[in-house]
Backbone as a chain_set.jsonl record, in Angstrom:
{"seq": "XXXXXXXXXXXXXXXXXXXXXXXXXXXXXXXXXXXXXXXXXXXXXXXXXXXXXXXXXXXXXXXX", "coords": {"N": [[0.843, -1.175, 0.0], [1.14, 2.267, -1.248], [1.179, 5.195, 0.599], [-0.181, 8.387, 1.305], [0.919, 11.026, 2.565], [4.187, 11.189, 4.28], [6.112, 10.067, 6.697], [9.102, 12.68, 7.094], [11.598, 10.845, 7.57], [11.177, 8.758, 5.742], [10.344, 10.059, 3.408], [13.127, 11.507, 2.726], [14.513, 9.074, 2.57], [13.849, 8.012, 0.195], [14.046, 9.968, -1.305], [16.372, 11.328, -1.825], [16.939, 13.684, -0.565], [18.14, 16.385, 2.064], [18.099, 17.545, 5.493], [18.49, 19.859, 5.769], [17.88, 20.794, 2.836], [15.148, 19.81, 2.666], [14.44, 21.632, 4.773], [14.636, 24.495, 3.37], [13.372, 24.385, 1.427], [11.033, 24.55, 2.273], [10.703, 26.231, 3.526], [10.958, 28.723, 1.932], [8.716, 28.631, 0.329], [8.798, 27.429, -1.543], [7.454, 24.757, -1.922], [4.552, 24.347, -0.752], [2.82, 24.313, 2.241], [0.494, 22.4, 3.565], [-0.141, 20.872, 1.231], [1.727, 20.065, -0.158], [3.426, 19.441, 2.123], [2.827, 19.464, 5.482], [2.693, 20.145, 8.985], [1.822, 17.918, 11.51], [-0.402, 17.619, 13.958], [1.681, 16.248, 16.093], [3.591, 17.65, 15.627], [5.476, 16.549, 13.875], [6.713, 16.11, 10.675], [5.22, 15.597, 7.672], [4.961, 14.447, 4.037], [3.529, 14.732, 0.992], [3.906, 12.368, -1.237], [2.184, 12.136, -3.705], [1.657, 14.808, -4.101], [4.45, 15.821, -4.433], [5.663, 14.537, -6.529], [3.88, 15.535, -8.532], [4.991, 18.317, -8.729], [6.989, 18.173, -9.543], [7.062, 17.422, -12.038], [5.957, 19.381, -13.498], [6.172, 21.969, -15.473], [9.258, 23.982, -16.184], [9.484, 27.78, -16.046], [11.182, 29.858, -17.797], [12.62, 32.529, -17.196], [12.444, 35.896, -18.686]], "CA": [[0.0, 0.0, 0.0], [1.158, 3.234, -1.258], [0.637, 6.205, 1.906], [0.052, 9.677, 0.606], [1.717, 11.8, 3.604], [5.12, 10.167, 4.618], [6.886, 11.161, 7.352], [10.665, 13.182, 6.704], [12.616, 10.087, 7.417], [11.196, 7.834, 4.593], [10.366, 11.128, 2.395], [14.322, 11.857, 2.538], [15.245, 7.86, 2.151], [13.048, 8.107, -1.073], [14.315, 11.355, -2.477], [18.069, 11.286, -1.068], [17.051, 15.084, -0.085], [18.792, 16.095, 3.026], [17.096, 18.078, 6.481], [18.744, 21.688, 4.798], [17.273, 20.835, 1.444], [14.024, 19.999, 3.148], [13.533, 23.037, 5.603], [14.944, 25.774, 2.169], [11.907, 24.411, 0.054], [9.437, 25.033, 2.924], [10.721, 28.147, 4.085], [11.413, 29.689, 0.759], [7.713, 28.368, 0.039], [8.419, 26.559, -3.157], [6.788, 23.862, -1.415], [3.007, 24.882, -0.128], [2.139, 23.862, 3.322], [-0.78, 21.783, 3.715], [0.025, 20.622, -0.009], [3.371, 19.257, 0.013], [3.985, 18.91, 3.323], [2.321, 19.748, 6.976], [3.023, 19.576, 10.132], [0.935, 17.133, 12.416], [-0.597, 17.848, 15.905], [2.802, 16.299, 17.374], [4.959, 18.504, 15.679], [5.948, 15.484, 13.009], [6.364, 16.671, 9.37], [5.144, 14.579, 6.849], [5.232, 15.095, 2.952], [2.654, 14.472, 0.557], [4.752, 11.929, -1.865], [1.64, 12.605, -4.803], [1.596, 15.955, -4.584], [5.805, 16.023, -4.709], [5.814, 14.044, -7.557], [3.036, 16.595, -9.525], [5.303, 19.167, -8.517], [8.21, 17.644, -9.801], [6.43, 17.062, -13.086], [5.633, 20.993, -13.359], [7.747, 22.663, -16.378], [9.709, 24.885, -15.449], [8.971, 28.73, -16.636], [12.327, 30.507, -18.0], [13.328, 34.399, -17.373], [12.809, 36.296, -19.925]], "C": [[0.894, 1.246, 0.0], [0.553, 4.235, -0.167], [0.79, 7.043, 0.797], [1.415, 11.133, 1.633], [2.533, 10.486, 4.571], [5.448, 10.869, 5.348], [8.508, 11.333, 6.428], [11.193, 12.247, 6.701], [12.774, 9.598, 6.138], [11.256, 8.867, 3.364], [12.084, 11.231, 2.096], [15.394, 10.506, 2.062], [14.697, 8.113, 0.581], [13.663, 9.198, -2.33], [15.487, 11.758, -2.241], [17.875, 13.016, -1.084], [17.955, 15.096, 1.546], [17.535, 17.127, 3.943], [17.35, 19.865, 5.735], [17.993, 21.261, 3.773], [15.481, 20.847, 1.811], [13.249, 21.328, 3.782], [13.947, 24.193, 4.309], [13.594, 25.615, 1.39], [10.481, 25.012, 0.825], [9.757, 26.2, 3.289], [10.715, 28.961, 3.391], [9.626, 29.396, -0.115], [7.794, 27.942, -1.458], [7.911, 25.451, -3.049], [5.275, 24.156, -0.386], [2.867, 24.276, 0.955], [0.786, 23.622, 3.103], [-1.192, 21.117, 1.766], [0.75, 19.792, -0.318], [3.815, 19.347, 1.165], [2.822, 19.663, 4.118], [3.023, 18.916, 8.282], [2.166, 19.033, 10.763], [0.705, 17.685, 13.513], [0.562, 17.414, 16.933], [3.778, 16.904, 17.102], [5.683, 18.147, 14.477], [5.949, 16.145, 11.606], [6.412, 15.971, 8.686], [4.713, 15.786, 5.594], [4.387, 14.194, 1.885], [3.522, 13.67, -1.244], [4.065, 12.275, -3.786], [2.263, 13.706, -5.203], [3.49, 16.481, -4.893], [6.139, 15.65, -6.361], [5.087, 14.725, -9.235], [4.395, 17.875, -9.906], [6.545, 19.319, -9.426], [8.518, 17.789, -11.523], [6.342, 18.44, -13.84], [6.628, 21.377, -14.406], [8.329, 23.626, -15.859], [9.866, 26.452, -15.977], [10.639, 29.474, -16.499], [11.891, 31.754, -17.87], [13.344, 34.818, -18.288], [14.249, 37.764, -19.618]], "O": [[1.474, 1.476, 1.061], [-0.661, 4.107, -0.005], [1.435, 6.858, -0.235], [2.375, 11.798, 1.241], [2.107, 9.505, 5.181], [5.35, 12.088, 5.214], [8.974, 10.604, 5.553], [11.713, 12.195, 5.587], [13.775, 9.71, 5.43], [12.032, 8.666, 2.43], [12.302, 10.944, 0.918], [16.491, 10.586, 1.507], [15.588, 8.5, -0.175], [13.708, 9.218, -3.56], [15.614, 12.934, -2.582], [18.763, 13.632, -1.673], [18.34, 14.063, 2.092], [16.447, 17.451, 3.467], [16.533, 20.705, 5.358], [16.869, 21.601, 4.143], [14.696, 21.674, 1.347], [12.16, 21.855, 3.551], [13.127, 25.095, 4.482], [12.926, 26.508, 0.87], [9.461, 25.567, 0.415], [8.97, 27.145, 3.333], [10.505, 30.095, 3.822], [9.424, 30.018, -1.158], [6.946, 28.132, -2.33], [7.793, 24.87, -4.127], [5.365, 24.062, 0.838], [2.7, 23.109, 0.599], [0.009, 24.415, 2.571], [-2.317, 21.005, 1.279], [0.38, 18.713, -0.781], [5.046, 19.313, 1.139], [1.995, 20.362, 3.534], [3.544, 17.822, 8.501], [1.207, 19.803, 10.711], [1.612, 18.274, 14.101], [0.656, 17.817, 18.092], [4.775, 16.96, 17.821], [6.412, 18.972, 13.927], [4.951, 16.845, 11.434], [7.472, 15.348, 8.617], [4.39, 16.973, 5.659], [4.556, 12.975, 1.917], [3.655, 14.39, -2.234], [4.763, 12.52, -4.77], [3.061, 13.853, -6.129], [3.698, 17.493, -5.563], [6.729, 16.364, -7.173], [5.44, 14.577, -10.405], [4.688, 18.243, -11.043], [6.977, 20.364, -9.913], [9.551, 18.086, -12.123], [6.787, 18.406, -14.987], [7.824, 21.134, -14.242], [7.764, 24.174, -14.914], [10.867, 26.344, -16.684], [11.216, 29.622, -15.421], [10.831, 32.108, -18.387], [14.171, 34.383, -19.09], [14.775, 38.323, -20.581]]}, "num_chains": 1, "name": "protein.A"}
């Protein structure tokens, strides 16, 4: 069974991201809270592996 919201450990085994690479995407909000990630009632941050993978997918819009 596929989960949709993973916690950070497995999210970071999965995507060899690291804990800096993780907290820059949420703080710099290129990653949406309550979208691609949330925090839980204990504090826990889990990451929405769909919606990463949409995101991922996303073209990417050049500078003019």
């Amino acid at each position: 069974m596929l989960m949709t919201w993973i916690p950070a450990s497995k999210f970071k085994e999965l995507t060899g991201f690291t804990n800096q690479d993780l907290y820059h995407r949420r703080s710099s909000g290129l990653w949406l809270e309550d979208i691609v990630w949330r925090k839980a009632p204990d504090g826990i941050i889990y990451y929405n592996i769909k919606e990463y993978e949409q995101w991922l997918q996303t073209p990417r819009r050049l500078s003019a």
